[in-house]
BAFI-873592 format. One record per residue (C-alpha): residue number from 0; residue in one letter; x, y, z. Coordinates in steps of 0.02 Angstrom, whole numbers. Last residue first. Layout:
BEGIN
(atom NUM,'a',(X,Y,Z))
...
This chain:
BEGIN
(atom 369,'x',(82,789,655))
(atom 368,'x',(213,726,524))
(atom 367,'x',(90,747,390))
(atom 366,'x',(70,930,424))
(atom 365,'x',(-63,1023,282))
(atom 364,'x',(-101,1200,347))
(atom 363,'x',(40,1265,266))
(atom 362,'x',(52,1182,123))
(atom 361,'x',(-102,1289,89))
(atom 360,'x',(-284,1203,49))
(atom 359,'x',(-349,1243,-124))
(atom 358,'x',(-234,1159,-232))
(atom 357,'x',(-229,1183,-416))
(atom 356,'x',(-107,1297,-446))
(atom 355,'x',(18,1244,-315))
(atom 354,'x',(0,1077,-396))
(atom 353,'x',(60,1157,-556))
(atom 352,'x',(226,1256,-491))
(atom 351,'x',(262,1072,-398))
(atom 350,'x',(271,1003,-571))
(atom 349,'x',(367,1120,-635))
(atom 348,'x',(496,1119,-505))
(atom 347,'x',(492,912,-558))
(atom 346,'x',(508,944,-737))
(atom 345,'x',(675,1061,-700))
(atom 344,'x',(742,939,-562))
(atom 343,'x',(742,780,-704))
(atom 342,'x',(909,780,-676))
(atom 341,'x',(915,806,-508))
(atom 340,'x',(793,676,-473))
(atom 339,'x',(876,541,-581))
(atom 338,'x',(1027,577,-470))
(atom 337,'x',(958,554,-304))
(atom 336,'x',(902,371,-357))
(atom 335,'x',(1078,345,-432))
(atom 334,'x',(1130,372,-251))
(atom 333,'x',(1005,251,-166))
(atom 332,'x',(1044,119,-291))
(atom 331,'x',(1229,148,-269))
(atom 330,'x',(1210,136,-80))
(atom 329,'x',(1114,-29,-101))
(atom 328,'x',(1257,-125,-198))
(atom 327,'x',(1385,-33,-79))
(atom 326,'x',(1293,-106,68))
(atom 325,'x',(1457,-217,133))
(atom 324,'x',(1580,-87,83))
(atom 323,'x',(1551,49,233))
(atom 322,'x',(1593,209,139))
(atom 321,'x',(1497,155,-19))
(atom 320,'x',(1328,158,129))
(atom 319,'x',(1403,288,207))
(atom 318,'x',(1370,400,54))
(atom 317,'x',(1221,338,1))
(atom 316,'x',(1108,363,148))
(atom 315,'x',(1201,534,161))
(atom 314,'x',(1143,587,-7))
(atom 313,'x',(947,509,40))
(atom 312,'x',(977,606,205))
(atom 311,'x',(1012,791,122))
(atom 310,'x',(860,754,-10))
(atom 309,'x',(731,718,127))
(atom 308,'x',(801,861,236))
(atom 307,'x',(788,989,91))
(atom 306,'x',(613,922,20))
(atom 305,'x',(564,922,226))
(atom 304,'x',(622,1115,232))
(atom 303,'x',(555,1173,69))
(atom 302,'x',(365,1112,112))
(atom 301,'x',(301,964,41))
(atom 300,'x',(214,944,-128))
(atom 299,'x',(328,889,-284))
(atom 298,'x',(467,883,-198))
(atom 297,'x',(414,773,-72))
(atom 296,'x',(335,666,-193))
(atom 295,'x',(504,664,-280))
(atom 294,'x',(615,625,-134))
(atom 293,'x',(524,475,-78))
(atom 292,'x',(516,431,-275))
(atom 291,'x',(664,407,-275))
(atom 290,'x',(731,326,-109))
(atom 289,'x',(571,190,-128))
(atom 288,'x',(599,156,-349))
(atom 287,'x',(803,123,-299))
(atom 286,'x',(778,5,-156))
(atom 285,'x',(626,-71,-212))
(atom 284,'x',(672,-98,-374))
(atom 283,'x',(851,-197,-338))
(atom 282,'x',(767,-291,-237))
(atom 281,'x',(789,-297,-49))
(atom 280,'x',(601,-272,11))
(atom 279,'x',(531,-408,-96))
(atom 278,'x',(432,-389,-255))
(atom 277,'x',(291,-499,-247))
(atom 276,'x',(294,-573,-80))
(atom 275,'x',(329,-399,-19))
(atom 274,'x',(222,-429,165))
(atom 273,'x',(131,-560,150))
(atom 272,'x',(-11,-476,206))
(atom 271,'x',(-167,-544,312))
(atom 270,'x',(-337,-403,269))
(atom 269,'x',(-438,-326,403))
(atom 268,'x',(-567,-171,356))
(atom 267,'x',(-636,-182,546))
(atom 266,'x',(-515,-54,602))
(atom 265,'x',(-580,78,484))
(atom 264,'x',(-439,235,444))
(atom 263,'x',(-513,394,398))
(atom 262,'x',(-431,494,251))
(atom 261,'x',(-475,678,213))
(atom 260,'x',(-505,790,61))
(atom 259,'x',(-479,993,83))
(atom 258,'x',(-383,999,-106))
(atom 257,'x',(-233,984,-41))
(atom 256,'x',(-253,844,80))
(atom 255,'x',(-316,742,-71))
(atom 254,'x',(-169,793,-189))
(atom 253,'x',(-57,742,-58))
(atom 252,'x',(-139,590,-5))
(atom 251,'x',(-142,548,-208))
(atom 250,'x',(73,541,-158))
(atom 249,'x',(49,412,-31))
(atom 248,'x',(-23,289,-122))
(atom 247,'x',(94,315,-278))
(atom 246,'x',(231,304,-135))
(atom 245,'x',(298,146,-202))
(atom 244,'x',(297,87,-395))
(atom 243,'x',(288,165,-570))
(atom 242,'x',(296,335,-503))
(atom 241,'x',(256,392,-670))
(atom 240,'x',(97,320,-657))
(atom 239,'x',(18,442,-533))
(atom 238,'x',(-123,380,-467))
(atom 237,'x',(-288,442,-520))
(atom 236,'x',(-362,617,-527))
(atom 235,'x',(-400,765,-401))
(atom 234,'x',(-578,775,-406))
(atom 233,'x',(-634,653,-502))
(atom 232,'x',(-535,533,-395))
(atom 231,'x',(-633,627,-230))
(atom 230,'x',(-781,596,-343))
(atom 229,'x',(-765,416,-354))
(atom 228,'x',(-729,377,-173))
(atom 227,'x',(-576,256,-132))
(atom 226,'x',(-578,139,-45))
(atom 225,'x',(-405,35,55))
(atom 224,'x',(-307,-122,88))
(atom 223,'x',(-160,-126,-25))
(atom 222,'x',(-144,52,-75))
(atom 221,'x',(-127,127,98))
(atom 220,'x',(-197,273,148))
(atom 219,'x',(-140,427,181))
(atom 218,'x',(-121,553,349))
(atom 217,'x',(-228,478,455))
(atom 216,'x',(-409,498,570))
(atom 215,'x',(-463,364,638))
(atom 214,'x',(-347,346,758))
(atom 213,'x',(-282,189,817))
(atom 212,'x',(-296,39,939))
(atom 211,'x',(-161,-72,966))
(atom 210,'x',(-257,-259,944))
(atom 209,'x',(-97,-327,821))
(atom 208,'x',(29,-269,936))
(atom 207,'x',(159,-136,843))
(atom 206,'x',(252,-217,678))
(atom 205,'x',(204,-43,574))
(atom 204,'x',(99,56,690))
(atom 203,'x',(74,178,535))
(atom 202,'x',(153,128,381))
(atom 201,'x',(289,232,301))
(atom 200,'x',(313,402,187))
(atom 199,'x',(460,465,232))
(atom 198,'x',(481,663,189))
(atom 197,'x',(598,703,336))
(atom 196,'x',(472,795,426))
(atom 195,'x',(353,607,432))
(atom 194,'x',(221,551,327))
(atom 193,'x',(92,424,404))
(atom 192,'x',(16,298,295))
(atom 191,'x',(-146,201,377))
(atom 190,'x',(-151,47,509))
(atom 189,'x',(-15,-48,444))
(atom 188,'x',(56,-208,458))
(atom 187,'x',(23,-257,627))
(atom 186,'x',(86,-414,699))
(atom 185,'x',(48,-583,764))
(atom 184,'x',(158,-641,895))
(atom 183,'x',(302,-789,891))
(atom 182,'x',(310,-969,957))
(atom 181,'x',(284,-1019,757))
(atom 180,'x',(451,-879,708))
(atom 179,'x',(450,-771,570))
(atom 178,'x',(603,-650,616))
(atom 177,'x',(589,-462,700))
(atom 176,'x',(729,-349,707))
(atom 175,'x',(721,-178,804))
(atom 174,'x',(769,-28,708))
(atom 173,'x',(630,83,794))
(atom 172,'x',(508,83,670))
(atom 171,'x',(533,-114,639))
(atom 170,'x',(631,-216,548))
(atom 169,'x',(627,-365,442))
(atom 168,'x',(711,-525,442))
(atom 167,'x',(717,-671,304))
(atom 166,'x',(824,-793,330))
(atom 165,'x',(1021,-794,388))
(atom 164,'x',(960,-683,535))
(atom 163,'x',(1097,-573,638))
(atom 162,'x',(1181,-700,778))
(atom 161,'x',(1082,-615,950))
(atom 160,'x',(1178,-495,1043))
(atom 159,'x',(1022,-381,1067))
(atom 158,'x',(868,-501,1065))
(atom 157,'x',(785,-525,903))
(atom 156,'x',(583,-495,926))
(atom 155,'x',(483,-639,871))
(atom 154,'x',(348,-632,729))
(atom 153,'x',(199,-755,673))
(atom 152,'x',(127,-768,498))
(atom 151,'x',(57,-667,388))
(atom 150,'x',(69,-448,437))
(atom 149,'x',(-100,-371,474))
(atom 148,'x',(-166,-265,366))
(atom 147,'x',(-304,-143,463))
(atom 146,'x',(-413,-51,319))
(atom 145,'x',(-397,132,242))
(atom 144,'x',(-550,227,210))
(atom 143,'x',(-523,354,61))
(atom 142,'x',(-591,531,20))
(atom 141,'x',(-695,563,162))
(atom 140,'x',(-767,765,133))
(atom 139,'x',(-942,680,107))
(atom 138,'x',(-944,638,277))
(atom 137,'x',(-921,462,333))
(atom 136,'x',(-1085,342,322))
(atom 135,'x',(-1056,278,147))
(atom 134,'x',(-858,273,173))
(atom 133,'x',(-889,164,318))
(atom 132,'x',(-1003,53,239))
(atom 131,'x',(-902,23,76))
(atom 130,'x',(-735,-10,193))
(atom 129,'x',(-832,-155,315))
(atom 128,'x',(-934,-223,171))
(atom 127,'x',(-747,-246,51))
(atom 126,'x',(-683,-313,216))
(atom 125,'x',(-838,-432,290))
(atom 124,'x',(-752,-605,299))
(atom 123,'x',(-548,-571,323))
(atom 122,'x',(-442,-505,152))
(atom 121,'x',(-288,-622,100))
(atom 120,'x',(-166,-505,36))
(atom 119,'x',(-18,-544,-86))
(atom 118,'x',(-132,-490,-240))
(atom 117,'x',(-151,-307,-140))
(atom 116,'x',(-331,-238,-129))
(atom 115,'x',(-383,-75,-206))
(atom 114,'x',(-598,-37,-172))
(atom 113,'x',(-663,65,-279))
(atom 112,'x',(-831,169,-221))
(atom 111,'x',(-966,249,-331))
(atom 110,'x',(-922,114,-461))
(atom 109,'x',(-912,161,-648))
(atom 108,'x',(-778,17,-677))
(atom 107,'x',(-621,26,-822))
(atom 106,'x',(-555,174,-774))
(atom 105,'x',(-521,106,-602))
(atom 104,'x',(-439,-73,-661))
(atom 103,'x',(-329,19,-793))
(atom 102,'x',(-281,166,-636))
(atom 101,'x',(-253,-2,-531))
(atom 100,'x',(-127,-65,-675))
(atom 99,'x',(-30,80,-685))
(atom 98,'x',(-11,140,-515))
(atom 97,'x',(56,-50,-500))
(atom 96,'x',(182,-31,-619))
(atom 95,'x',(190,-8,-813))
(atom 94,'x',(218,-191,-848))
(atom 93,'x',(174,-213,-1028))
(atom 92,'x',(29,-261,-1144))
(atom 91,'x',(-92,-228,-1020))
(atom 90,'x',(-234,-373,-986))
(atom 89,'x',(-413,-361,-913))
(atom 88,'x',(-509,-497,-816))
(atom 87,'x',(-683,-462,-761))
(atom 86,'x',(-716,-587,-595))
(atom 85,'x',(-859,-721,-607))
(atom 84,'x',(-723,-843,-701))
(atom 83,'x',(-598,-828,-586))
(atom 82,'x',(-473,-995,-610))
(atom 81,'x',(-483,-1012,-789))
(atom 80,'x',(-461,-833,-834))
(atom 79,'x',(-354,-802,-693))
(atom 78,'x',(-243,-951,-774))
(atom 77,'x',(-247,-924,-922))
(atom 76,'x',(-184,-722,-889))
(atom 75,'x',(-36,-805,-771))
(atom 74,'x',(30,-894,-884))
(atom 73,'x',(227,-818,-889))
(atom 72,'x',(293,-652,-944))
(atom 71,'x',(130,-554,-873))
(atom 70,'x',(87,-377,-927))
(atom 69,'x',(10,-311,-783))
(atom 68,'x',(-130,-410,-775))
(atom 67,'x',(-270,-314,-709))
(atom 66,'x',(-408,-417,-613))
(atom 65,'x',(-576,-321,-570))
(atom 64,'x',(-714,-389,-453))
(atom 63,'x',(-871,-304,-475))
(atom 62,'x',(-1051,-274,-354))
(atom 61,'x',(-907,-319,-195))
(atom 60,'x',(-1011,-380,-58))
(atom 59,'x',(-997,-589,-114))
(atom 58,'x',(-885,-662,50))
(atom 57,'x',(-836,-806,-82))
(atom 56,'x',(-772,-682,-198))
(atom 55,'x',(-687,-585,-117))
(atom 54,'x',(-587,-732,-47))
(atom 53,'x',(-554,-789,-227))
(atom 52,'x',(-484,-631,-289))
(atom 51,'x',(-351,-653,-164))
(atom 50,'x',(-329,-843,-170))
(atom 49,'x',(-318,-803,-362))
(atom 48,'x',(-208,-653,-354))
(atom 47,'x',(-73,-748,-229))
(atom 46,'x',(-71,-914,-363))
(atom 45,'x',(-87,-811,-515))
(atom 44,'x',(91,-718,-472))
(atom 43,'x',(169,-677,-640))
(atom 42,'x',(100,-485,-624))
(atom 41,'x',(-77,-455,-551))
(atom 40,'x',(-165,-287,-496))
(atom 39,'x',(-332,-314,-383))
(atom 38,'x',(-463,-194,-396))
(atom 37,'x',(-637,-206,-298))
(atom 36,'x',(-794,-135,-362))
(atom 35,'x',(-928,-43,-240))
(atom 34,'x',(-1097,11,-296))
(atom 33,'x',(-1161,120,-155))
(atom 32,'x',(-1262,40,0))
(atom 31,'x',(-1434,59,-30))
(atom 30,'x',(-1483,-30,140))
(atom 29,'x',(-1346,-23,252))
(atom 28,'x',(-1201,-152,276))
(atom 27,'x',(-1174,-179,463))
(atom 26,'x',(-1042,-122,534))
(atom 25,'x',(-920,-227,653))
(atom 24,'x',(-812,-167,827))
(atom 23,'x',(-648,-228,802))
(atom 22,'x',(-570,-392,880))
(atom 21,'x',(-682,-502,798))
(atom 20,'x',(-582,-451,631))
(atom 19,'x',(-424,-499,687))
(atom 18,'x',(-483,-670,771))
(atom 17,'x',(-582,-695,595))
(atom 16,'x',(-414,-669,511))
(atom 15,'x',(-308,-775,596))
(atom 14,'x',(-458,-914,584))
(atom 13,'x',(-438,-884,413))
(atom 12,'x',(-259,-923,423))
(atom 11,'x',(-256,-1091,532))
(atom 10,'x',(-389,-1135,411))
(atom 9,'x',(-270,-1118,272))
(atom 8,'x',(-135,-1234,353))
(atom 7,'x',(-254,-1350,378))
(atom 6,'x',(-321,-1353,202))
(atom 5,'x',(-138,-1364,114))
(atom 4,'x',(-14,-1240,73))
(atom 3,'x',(82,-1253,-72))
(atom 2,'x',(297,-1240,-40))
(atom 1,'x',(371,-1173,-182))
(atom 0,'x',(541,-1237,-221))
């Protein structure tokens, strides 16, 4: 059953997400600002698109809204239609994953600056302003500003010994357990993506203190909170759609970083996640899409040693996992993940051969675990 939130439980939110914002230092949007369009991707959630779309709205600095639904089963085009009437609503045919559906929403808007926003993220008064005006005033070699997500909802620690969680749990950096809990703290989502030696793409201060300062500069940004500058896209193209889902965002860092582009991180940029409302973190696709393509976008532009540690892991992953019976469902996921790599290894070498090509900036000189 779907619970529906009513108005005090929304205020309670906003005033989460005013607290997070008044927390940073603010800009102020500057006179010729660029043109800045914001692009949400739907599929069969209405209800987290709409109260997404809807906050952006409201707050009025984005020039264009654009909603791409991703090939729906159910009503959700009707009902973005009905529901967003001031926002340009496109539809795919099929599902061809969220790279897919934000490249639609990017090719389809001539803005200087595009602005990707999860569906399951509830952006704080001033984000789309906060992102547009730090881009504007970065130098010209700023490829993407990344914004401060904070997790939804409240979060306590589980104490070693404690029963494990029958509901949902999730689990920090440092293999810590954290439940949703009212007595509980608000949390940090991410602050940027960091890549570590192993290949791992992850967020950066994932579940650390939600007023931990960070740097500006970062590795990658994150897809659902983030701007993106028109000619860095130009530059180096959109997201990669054969990725389908997970590490798409992290995998355009690449290319940036390659061709002498950099990401900056804005603290002021806050959006409220619910983190995986609309595909979980234990799905079948997560588990499968997040060892792949881990190993792929490693392959495809990290050095030898992290492709050969990032491969070596995902096989051990698997291994224990069959070995110890109760993840066997997840350890085959990981392992046929490893397979469709190596058989695809040829295309993937090839791949690699033509981003050499085109880069301008060594892999040398590029260390996302620093």
């Amino acid at each position: 059953m779907r619970l529906v939130r009513g108005p005090v439980v929304r205020r309670r939110r906003r005033h989460r997400l005013r607290e997070a914002l008044d927390r940073g230092a603010r800009l102020t949007p500057t006179d010729g600002a660029s043109r800045t369009a914001v692009v949400v991707v739907n599929w069969n959630r209405a209800d987290l698109t709409t109260r997404a779309v809807r906050a952006v709205l409201d707050d009025g600095a984005a020039d264009e809204v654009v909603v791409v639904d991703n090939g729906s089963t159910d009503d959700s085009v009707a009902v973005l239609r009905r529901e967003l009437p001031e926002a340009t609503v496109f539809v795919r045919d099929t599902n061809g994953g969220f790279a897919a559906g934000a490249n639609t929403g990017i090719r389809h808007t001539d803005a200087e600056i595009v602005v990707l926003l999860n569906n399951d993220a509830e952006p704080a008064p001033g984000f789309v302003a906060a992102l547009r005006d730090h881009l504007d005033a970065a130098p010209a070699a700023v490829a993407a500003v990344t914004g401060r997500i904070v997790l939804a909802g409240r979060w306590s620690r589980l104490q070693s010994g404690s029963p494990s969680p029958t509901g949902r749990a999730l689990r920090d950096h440092d293999g810590h357990l954290w439940v949703p809990s009212p007595d509980g703290e608000v949390r940090l989502n991410s602050t940027g993506v960091r890549v570590d030696r192993d290949g791992n793409g992850m967020d950066r201060d994932w579940f650390a203190a939600v007023d931990r300062p960070a740097d500006r500069d970062v590795f990658g940004f994150s897809g659902g909170a983030s701007a993106l500058r028109r000619a860095a896209l130009d530059d180096v193209g959109l997201l990669d759609e054969s990725l389908f889902m997970y590490y798409e965002d992290t995998e355009l860092a690449w290319r940036l970083r390659r061709r002498g582009w950099r990401v900056e991180y804005a603290g002021d940029a806050v959006v409220e996640h619910d983190h995986s409302a609309s595909s979980g973190v234990q799905s079948d696709l997560f588990v499968f899409r997040n060892a792949r393509n881990r190993v792929v976008v490693a392959l495809w532009h990290a050095p030898w040693s992290t492709v050969l540690r990032a491969s070596a892991r995902t096989l051990v992953r698997g291994l224990r996992g069959l070995a110890a019976g109760s993840t066997r469902r997840e350890a085959r996921l990981v392992l046929a993940a490893l397979a469709d790599v190596t058989g695809h290894l040829p295309a993937h070498l090839a791949h690699r051969l033509r981003q050499t090509r085109v880069a301008s900036v060594p892999r040398s000189a590029v260390d996302p675990s620093a």
